[in-house]
C-alpha positions as CSV (number, residue, x, y, z in Angstrom):
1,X,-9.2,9.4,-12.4
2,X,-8.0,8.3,-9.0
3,X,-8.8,12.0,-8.0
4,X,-12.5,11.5,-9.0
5,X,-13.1,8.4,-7.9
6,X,-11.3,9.6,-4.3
7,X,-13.9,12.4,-3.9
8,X,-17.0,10.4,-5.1
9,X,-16.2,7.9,-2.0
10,X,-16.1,10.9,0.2
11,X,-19.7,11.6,-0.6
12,X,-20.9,8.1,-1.0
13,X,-19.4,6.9,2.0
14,X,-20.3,9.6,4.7
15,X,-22.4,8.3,7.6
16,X,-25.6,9.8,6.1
17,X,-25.5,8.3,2.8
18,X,-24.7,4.5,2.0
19,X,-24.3,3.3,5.2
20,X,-27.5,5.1,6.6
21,X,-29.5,3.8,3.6
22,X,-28.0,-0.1,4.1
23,X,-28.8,0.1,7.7
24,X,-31.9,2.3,8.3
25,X,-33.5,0.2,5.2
26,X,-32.5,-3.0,6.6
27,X,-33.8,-2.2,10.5
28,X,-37.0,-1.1,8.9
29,X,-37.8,-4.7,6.7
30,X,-36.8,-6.7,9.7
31,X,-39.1,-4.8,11.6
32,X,-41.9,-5.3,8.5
33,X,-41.4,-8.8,8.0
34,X,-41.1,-9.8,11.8
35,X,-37.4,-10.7,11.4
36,X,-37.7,-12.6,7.9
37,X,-33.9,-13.3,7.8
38,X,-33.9,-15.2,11.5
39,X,-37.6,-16.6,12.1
40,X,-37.3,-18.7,8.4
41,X,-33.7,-20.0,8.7
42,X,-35.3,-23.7,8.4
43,X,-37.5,-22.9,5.6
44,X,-34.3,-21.5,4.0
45,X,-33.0,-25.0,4.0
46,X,-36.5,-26.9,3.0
47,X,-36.8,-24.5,-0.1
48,X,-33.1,-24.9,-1.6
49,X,-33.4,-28.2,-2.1
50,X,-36.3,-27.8,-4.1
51,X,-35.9,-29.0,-7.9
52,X,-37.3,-27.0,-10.9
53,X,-40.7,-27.8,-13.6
54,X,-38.0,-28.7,-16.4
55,X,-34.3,-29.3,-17.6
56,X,-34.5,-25.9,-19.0
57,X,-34.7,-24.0,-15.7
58,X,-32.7,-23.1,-13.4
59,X,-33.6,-24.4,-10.1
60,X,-33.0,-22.4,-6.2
61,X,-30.0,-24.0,-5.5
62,X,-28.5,-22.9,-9.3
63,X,-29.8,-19.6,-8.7
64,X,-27.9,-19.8,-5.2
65,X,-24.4,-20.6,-6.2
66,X,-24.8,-18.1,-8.9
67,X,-25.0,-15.3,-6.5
68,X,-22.8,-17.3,-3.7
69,X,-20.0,-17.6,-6.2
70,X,-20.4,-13.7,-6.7
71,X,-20.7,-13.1,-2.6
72,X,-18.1,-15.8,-1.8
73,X,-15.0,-14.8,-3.3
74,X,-11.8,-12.7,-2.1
75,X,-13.8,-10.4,-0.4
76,X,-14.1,-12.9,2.2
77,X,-10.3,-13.1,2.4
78,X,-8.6,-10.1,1.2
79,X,-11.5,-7.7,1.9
80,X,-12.3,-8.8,5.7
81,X,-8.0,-8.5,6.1
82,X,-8.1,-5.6,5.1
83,X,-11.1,-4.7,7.1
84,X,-9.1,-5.7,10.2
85,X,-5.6,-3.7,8.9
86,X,-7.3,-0.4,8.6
87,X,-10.3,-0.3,11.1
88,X,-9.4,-2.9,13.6
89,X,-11.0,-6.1,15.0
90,X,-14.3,-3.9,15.4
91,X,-14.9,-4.2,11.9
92,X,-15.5,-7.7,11.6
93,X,-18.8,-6.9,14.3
94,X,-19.8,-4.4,11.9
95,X,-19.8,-6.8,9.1
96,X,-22.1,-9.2,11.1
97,X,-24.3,-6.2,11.0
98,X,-24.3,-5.5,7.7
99,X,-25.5,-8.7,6.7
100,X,-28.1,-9.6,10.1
101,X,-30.1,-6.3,8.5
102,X,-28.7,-6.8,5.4
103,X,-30.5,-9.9,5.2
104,X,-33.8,-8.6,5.0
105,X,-32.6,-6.0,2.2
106,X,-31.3,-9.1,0.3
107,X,-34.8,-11.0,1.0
108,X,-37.0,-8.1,-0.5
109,X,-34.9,-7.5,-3.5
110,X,-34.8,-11.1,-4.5
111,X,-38.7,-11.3,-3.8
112,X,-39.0,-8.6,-6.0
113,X,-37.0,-9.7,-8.7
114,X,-38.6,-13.3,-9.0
115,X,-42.7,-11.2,-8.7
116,X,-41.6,-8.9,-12.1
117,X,-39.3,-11.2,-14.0
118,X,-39.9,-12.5,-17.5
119,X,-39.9,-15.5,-19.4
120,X,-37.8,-15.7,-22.3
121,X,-38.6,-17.8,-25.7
122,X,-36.3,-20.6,-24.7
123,X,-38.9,-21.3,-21.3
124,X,-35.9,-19.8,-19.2
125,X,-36.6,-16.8,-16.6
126,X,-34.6,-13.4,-16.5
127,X,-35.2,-10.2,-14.5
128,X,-33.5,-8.1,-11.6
129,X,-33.7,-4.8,-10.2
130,X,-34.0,-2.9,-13.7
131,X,-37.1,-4.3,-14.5
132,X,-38.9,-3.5,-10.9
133,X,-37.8,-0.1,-11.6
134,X,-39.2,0.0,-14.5
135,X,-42.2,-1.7,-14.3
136,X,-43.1,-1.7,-11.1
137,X,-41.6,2.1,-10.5
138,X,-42.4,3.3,-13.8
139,X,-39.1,4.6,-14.2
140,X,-37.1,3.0,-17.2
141,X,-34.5,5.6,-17.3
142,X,-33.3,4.7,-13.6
143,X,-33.5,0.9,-14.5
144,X,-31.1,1.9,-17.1
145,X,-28.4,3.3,-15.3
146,X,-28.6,0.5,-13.1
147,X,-27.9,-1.6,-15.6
148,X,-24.6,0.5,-16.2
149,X,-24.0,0.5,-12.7
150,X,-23.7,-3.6,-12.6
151,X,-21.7,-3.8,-15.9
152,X,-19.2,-1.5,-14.6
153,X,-19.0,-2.9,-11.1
154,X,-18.9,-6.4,-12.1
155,X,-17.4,-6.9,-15.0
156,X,-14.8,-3.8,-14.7
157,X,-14.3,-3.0,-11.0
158,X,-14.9,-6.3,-9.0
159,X,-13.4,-8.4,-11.7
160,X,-10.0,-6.6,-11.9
161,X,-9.9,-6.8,-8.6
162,X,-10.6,-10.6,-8.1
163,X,-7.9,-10.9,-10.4
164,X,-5.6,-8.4,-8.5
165,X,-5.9,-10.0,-5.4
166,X,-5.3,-13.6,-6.4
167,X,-2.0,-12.3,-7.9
168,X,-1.0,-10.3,-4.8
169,X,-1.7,-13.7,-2.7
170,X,1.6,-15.3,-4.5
171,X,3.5,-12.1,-3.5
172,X,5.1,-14.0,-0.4
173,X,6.6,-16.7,-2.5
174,X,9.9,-16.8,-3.5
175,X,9.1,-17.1,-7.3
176,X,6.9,-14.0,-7.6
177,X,8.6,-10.7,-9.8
178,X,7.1,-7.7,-9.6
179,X,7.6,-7.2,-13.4
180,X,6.5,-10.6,-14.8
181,X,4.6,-12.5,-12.1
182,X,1.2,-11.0,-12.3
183,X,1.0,-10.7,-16.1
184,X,1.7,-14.7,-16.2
185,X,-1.0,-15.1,-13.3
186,X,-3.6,-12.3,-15.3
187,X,-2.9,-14.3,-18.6
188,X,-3.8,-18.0,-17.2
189,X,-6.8,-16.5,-15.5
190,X,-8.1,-14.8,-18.5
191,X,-7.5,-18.1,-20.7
192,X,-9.3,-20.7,-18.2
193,X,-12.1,-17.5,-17.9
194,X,-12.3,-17.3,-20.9
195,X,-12.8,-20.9,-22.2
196,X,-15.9,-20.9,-19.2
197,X,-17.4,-17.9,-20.3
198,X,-17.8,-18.9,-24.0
199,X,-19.9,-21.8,-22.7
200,X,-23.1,-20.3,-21.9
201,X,-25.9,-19.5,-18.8
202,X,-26.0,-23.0,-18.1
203,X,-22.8,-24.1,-18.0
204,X,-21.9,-21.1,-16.1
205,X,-24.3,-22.7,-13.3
206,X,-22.9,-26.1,-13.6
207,X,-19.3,-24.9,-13.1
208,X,-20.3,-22.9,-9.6
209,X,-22.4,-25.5,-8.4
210,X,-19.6,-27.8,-8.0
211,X,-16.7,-25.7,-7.1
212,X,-18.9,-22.9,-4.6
213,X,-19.9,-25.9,-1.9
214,X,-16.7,-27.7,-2.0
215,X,-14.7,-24.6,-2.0
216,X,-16.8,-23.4,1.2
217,X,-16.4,-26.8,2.8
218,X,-12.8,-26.8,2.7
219,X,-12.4,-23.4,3.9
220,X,-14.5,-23.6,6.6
221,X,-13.2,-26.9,8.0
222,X,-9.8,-25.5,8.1
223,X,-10.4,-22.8,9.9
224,X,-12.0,-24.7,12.5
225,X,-8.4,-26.7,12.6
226,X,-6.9,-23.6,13.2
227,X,-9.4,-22.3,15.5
228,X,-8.7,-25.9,17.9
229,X,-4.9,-25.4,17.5
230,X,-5.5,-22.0,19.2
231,X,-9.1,-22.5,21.6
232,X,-7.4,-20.9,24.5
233,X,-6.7,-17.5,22.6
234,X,-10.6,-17.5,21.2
235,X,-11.5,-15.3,24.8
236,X,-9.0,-12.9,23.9
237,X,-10.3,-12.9,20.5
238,X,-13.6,-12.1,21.0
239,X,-12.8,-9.5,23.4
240,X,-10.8,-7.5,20.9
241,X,-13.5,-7.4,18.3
242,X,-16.2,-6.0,20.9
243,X,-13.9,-3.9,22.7
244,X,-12.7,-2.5,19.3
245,X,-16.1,-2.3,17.4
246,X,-17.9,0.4,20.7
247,X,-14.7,2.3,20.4
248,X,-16.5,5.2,20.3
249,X,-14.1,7.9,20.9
250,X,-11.4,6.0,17.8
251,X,-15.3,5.4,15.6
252,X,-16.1,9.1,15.6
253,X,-13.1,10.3,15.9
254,X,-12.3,9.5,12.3
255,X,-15.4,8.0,10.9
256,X,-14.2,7.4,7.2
257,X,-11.1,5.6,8.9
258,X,-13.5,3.7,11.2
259,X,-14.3,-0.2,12.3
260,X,-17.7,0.8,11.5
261,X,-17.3,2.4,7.8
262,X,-14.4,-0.5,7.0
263,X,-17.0,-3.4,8.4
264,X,-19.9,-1.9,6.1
265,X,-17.7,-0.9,3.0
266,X,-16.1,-4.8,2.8
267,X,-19.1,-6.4,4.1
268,X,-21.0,-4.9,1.3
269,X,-18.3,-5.5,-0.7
270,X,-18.4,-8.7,0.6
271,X,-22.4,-9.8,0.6
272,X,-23.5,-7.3,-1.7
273,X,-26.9,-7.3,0.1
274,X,-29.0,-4.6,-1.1
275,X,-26.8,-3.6,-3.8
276,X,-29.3,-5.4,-6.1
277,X,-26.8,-7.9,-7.9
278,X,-28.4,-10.7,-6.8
279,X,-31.3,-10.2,-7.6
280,X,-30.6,-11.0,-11.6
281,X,-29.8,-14.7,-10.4
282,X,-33.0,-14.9,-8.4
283,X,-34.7,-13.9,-10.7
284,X,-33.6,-17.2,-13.0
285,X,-35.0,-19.2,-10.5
286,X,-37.9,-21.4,-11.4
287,X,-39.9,-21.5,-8.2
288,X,-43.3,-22.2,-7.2
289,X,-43.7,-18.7,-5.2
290,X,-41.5,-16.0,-5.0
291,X,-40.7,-15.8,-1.3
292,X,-38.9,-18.9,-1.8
293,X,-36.2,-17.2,-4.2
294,X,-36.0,-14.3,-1.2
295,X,-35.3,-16.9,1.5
296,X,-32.5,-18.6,-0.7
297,X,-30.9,-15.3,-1.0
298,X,-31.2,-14.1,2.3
299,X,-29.6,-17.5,3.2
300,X,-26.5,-17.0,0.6
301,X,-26.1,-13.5,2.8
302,X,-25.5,-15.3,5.9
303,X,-23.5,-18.3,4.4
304,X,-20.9,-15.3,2.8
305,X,-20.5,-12.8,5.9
306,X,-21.7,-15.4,8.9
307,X,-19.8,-18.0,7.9
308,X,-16.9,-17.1,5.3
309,X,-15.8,-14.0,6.4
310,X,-16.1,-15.0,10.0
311,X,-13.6,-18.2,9.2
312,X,-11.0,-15.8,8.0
313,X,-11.4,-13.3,10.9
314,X,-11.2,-15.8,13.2
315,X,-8.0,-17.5,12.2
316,X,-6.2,-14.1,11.8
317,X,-7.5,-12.8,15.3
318,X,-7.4,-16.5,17.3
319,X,-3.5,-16.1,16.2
320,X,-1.2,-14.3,18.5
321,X,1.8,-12.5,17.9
322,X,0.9,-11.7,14.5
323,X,-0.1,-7.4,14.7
324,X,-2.2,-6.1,12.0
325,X,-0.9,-2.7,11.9
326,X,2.3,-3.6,10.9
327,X,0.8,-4.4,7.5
328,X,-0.2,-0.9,7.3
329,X,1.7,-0.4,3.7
330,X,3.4,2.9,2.8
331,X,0.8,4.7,0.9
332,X,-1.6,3.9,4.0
333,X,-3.3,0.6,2.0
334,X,-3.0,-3.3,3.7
335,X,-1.6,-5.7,2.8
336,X,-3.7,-7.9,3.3
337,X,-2.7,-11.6,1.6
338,X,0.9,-11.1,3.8
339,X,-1.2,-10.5,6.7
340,X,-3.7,-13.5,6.6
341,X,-0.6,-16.2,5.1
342,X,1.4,-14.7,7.7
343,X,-0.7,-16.1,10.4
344,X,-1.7,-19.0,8.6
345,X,2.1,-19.9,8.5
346,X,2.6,-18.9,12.5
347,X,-0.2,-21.9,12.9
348,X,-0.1,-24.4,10.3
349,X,4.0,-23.8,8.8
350,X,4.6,-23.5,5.6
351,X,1.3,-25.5,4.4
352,X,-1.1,-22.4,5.7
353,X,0.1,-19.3,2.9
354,X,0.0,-22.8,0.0
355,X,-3.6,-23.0,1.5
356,X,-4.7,-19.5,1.3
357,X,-3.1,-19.4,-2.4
358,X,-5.2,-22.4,-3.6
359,X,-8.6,-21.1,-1.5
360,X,-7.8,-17.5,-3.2
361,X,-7.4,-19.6,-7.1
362,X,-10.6,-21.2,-6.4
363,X,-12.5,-18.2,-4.8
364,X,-11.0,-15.6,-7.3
365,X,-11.9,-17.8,-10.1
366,X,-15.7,-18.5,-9.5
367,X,-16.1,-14.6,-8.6
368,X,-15.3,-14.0,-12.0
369,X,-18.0,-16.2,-12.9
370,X,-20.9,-14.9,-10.6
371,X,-19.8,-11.6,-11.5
372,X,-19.8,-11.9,-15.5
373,X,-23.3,-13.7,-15.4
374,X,-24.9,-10.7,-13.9
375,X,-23.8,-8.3,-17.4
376,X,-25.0,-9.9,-20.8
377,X,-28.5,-9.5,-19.4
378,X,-27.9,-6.2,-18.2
379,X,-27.3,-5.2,-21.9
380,X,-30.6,-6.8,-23.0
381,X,-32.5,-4.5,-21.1
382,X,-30.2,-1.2,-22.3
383,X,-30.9,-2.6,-26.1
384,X,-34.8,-3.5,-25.7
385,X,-33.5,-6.8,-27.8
386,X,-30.5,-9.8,-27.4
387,X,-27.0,-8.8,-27.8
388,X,-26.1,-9.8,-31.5
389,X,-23.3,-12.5,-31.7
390,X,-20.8,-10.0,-32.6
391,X,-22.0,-7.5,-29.5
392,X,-21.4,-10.8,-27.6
393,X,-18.4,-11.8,-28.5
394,X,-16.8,-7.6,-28.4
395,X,-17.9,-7.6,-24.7
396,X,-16.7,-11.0,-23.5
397,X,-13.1,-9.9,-25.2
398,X,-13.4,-7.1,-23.2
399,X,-14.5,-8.4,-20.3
400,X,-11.3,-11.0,-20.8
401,X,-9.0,-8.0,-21.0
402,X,-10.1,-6.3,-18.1
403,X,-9.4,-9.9,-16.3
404,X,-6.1,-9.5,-17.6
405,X,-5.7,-6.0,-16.7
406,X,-6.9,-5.8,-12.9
407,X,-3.7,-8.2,-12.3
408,X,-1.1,-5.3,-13.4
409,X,-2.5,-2.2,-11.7
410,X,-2.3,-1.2,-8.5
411,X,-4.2,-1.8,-5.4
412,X,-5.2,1.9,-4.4
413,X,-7.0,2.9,-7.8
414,X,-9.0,-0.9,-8.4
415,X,-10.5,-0.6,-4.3
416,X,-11.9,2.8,-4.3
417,X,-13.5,2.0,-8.3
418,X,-15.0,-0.9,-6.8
419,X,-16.1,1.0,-3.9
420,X,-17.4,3.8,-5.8
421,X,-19.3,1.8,-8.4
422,X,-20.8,-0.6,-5.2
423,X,-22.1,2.8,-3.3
424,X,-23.8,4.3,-6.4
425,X,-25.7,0.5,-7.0
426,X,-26.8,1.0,-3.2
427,X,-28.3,4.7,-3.9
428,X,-30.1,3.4,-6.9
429,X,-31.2,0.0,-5.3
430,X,-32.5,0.7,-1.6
431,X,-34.7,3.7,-1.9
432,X,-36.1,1.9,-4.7
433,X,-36.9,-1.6,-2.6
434,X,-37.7,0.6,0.2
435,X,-40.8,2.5,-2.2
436,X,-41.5,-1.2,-3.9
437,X,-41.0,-3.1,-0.3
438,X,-44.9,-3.6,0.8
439,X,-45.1,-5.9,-2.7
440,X,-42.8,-8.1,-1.6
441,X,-44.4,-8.1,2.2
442,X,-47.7,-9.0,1.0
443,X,-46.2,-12.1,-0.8
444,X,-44.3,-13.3,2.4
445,X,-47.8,-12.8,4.1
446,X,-49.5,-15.1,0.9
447,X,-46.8,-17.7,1.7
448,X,-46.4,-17.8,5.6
449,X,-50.6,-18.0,5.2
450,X,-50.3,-20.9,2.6
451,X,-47.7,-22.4,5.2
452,X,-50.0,-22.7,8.3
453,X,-52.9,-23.9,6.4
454,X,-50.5,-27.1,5.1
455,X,-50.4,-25.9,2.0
456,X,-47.3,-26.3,-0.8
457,X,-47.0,-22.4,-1.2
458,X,-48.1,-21.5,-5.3
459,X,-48.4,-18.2,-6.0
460,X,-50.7,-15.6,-8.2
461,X,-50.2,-12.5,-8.5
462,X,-53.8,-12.0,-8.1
463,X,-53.5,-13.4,-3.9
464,X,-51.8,-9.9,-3.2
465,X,-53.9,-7.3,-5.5
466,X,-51.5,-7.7,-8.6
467,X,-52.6,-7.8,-12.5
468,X,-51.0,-7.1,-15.9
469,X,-48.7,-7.4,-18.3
470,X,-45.7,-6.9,-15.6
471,X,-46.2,-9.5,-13.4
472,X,-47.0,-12.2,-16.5
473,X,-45.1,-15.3,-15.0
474,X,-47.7,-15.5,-12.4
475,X,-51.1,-14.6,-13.7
């Protein structure tokens, strides 16, 4: 298995595959929609606070920390560590990029999402990228193995590995055994998961939208503590990571080893723009037009890489003395919850690696949540119909057990799965956004029109040339 999934990320993850289609994509829909993801960064903000038509729905900001508490999670402490460990300061540059051009992948996907979704008997919405392939591509059998694609990377591959790296954060305490410590950490996460995922869509919503902005808050502030305590090494700092990231000779050197392929593999990891996950919370969205849903999304990009992932890399690289390389582990991983509690405790004592612990609890735990809302519906579209209550109940066992599970294996083997899984999503998603793209530019050109004539944007899909059954929310 680890043989398989080693050579697969060979392929995906050669210059002229994943990364070419994240960054060649995203370049050519920031040059479509006149730079979507930087010219609407105050309408982002206007249309997030809107509220939804009923109760029932599930209004932008909902929809936001849905796919925030997916984004936001240990990949914007473990991954951009490790990002640093293994490819340098560089990488966290690369990151930025991945989500500045990543943001206009993440706007057309969610645009797209919220023009084909569905309504379902109960008056709530559902959709995502399966059902643009389908019926907006025509092609049900690719929206099908998408479907596959997010069960296994969500509720199998990123959720073992949330659950790995919370239990390798307590590693550098003095209570942690090997043997026993992560199989009493992997059975209190999968109790406390399990008693939120038996509650429903809703409550699943209710639960992130009070822990994702608090959780965020805190994080950030500290590291803006940190970041004060050490303002004269910030120069330095910023110095290494552009010094580092046009490396050239180290970059192509060893591409697969690089700052640039370690920057786009954890900032996808870490943003998941274009990967079209999502997408299935936009789609939940009850909005008014569907660019709104885009611009939340878009936003949700920038608040994970821009702002989370940038507080961690700053505090590890403002804090001298501290090398990454020397977390280089034996079989060539990172250890990457010593490294970032290690400089934590060089600034703060012995409050900063308690800090990172409880931000890693609270992170770990509502990625499990994000990720797990994006599979039930995944099913319904496999099946043509509702899971049954026992086909329910079989997978969130499951799903339980691989919570469980992730926190006893190894590092190594739970990475490159998530990795591999992550780069197959992106093969399937961008060329098919890319094909569908001009649909979701014709709406941003319906709503920046409604905009300028003082309008409250609505939207039909009659304003942009669109009629049938598929786009039935908004005849």
């Amino acid at each position: 298995m680890s043989g398989f999934v080693s050579f697969m990320n060979d392929i995906l993850y050669r210059p002229y595959i994943v990364p070419l289609f994240l960054i060649a994509v995203g370049i050519y829909f920031t040059i479509r929609t006149k730079g979507v993801q930087v010219r609407m960064i105050k309408e982002m903000f206007r249309v997030v606070t809107e509220k939804p038509s009923d109760d029932k729905s599930i209004s932008s900001f909902g929809a936001l920390m849905v796919s925030t508490a997916s984004r936001v999670g240990t990949g914007n402490i473990i991954g951009v560590c490790t990002a640093i460990i293994l490819g340098g300061p560089g990488a966290i540059f690369w990151m930025w990029i991945t989500a500045i051009f990543g943001g206009a992948n993440a706007f057309i996907e969610s645009t797209l999402a919220q023009i084909y979704k569905k309504k379902a008997d109960d008056g709530t919405y559902y959709g995502g990228p399966s059902y643009y392939m389908q019926n907006a591509l025509g092609q049900r059998w690719l929206g099908v193995i998408f479907s596959i694609l997010i069960i296994f990377t969500y509720a199998v591959g990123y959720n073992m590995l949330a659950s790995y790296n919370l239990q390798s954060t307590f590693s550098t305490f003095g209570f942690y055994k090997e043997g026993s410590t992560p199989i009493i950490i992997g059975i209190i996460l999968a109790v406390l998961f399990a008693i939120i995922i038996l509650g429903g869509a809703k409550k699943l919503t209710n639960v992130t939208g009070y822990l994702v902005p608090i959780m965020g808050v805190i994080y950030v502030v500290m590291s803006l503590v940190v970041l004060v305590i050490n303002a004269k090494n910030l120069g330095t700092m910023f110095g290494m990571i552009f010094k580092s990231a046009f490396d050239f000779q180290a970059i192509f050197g060893g591409f697969t080893g690089s700052c640039i392929m370690w920057g786009l593999k954890r900032g996808l990891y870490s943003n998941e723009a274009g990967m079209g996950s999502a997408p299935n919370a936009a789609a939940k969205a009850d909005v008014a037009h569907p660019v709104k849903q885009g611009l939340v999304q878009t936003l949700s990009v920038f608040i994970d890489t821009l702002l989370i992932c940038s507080a961690t890399a700053f505090m590890c690289l403002s804090t001298t003395g501290i090398d990454p390389a020397s977390f280089v582990n034996a079989d060539g991983g990172a250890d990457a919850a010593p490294y970032v509690q290690a400089c934590l405790q060089s600034v703060l004592g012995g409050f900063g690696p308690v800090f990172i612990a409880i931000s890693m609890s609270l992170f770990a735990f509502t990625t499990l949540i994000g990720n797990y809302s994006y599979c039930e519906g995944c099913f319904a579209f496999i099946l043509k119909r509702d899971m049954t209550k026992v086909e329910v109940t079989i997978f969130r066992i499951i799903a339980i057990f691989l919570v469980f599970l992730g926190a006893t294996l190894s590092a190594g083997l739970v990475w490159d799965t998530a990795d591999m899984f992550q780069g197959l999503m992106v093969i399937c998603n961008i060329p098919t956004i890319a094909i569908l793209g001009g649909v979701a530019i014709k709406a941003l050109n319906n709503y920046t029109a409604q905009l300028k004539e003082g309008k409250a944007p609505h939207f039909k899909a009659s304003d942009i040339g669109l009629d049938g059954e598929h786009v039935d929310c908004w005849k």
